[in-house]
C-alpha positions, -999 to +999 in steps of 0.1 A: -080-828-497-087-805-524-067-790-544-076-756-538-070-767-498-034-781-506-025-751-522-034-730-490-016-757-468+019-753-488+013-715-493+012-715-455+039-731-450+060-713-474+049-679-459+057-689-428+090-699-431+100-673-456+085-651-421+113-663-400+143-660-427+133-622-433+134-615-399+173-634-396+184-612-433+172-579-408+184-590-378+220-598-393+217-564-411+217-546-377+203-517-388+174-518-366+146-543-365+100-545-362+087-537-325+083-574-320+117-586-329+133-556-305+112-578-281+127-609-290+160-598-292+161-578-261+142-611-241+167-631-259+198-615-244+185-611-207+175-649-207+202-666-233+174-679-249+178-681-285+162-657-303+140-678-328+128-699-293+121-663-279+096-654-306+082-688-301+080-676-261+067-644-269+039-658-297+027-683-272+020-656-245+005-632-273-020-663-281-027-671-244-041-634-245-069-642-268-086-661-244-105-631-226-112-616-255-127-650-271-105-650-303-101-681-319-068-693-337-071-713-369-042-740-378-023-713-396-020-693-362-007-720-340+017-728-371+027-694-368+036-695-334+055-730-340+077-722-372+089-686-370+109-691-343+130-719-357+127-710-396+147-676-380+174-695-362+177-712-395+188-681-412+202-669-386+228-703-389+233-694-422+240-654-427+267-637-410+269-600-406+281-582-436+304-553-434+302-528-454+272-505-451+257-504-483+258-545-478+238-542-446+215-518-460+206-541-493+205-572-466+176-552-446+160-542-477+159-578-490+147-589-459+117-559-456+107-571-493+109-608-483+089-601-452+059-586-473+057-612-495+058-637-464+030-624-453+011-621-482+015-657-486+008-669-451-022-637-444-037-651-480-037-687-474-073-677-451-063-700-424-061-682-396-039-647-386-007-645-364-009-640-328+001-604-330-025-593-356-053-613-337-045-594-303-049-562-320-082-573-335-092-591-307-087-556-287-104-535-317-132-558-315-138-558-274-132-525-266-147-508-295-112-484-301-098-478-330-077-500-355-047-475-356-047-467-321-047-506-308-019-510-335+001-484-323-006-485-287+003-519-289+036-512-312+047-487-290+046-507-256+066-537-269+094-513-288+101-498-256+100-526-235+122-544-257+144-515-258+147-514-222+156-553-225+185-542-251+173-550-279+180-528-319+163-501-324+176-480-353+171-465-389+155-496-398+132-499-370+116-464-386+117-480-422+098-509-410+075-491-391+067-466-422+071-494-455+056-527-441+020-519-443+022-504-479+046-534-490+021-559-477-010-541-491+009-548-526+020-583-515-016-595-502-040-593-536-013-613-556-010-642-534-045-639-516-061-674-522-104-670-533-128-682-520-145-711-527-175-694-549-209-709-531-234-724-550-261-703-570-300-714-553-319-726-576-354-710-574-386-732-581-412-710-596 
């Protein structure tokens, strides 16, 4: 293994379970959570199921969905379905609910941060996207619609569902929705891994 190839490894690997503690820092926050995690949380109390297993569940079934529209998962997307889950529970184990509200709100806010940089680690490692960002893909590429309308059709459907199920929706399901894309656009240059430059032809005159 190179080296540039065990940097992209443990930068995976970081991201990902750095992925699953931000999302147990914003679930103990209760202030609201992402569309996915209402998901999780609301499939999570109507089955008992634990949450982090839930979003293993519900990452499993996203994945399954690739298969008619022939997306293909790299290692870093069936990692993602396998760690998140239980890195979550993990910090889920180990943070209780603060308080006071300004507590909560800093608890969310660290976790928002925490979740950008996540995801600039485990997006720029190059090995493969999570099951969620390859469905919407996957659709924008089949169907021919647009990026933000897959994205948001998509968004949309699970939030209310998972509402429906019971699960958080509040101020911070709105600061999630507006502050994770610009966060992760900051995040993803810093920690993007480059590409292995290709060799220059050499031209015989």
């Amino acid at each position: 293994m190179t080296l540039l190839g065990a940097r992209r490894g443990l930068q995976l690997l970081i991201g990902l379970f750095l992925y699953g503690f931000s999302l147990a820092m914003m679930i103990r926050a209760t202030l609201g959570v992402s569309p996915w995690d209402v998901l999780s949380q609301g499939g999570s109390l109507q089955t008992g199921i634990p949450f982090g297993f839930m979003t293993n569940i519900i990452g499993l079934i996203v994945l399954l969905l690739w298969i008619p529209l022939r997306q293909r998962p790299g290692v870093g997307t069936v990692l993602n379905v396998l760690l998140v889950g239980p890195s979550a529970e993990v910090g889920l184990a180990i943070l209780n609910e603060p308080a006071p509200l300004w507590a909560r709100i800093l608890l969310f806010t660290g976790g928002l941060v925490l979740l950008a940089v996540a995801s600039g680690l485990y997006i720029g490692a190059r090995l493969g996207p999570g099951p969620r960002d390859g469905l919407m893909t996957g659709i924008h590429a089949r169907f021919g619609l647009p990026i933000w309308l897959v994205r948001t059709g998509i968004e949309g459907t699970v939030l209310l569902l998972g509402w429906l199920l019971g699960g958080t929706v509040g101020l911070g399901t709105v600061a999630f929705a507006l502050l994770i894309g610009p966060l992760i656009n900051l995040a993803l240059p810093i920690f993007r891994v480059p590409e292995r430059p290709r060799p220059t032809p050499v031209v015989v005159a």
